[in-house]
C-alpha positions, 0 to 999 in steps of 0.5 A: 937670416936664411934666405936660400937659392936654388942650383937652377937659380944660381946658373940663371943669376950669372946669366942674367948678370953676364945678359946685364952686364951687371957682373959685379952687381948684388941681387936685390930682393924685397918687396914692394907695396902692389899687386891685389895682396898687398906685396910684389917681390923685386927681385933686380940688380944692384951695385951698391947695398944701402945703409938698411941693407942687410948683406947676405951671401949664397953660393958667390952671390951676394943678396942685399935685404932692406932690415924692414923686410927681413922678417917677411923673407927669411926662410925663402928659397929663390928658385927658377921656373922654366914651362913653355911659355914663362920662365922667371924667378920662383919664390917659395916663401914660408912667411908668406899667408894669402897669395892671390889667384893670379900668382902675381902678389902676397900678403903676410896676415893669416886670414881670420877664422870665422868661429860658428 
């Protein structure tokens, strides 16, 4: 399982861990069924992982992942955005396909060709 964070990511994690008071807590991410194309990740804290959870440590932080998602999830890097209006967690996901044109949700199928 390769699942990266980025530097920028990291320090914001603690941040928002300490902001949280959820220090001893696990990043959970995965995705949920929503959005127009299909999937939004989540991305919260957690105390305790699940039976289906698959534990992963990055740089002191500890990443829990349900197994059903580890495919649609490896290779990502979880980085951190910072413009001036909007600030939040970046994904770059190589497993994701169609991503809508908001930015808001992803989809995994490769959009068929239409063969003249």
């Amino acid at each position: 399982m390769n699942i990266t964070i980025s530097p920028t990511a990291i320090i914001n994690i603690r941040r928002l861990q300490r902001e949280y008071d959820a220090a001893e807590s696990a990043l959970r991410f995965g995705l949920s069924n929503s959005g127009c194309s299909g999937y939004k990740y989540v991305l919260e804290f957690e105390e305790n992982p699940t039976n289906s959870d698959v534990v992963i440590e990055f740089d002191s932080i500890i990443i829990y992942v349900e197994k059903i998602y580890i495919e649609k999830l490896k290779g990502s890097v979880i980085g951190w955005k910072e413009t001036p209006f909007l600030s939040g967690f970046d994904i770059d996901n190589p497993q994701a396909k169609q991503p809508c044109g908001c930015g808001e949700s992803i989809n995994f199928i490769e959009e068929e060709k239409n063969e003249i």
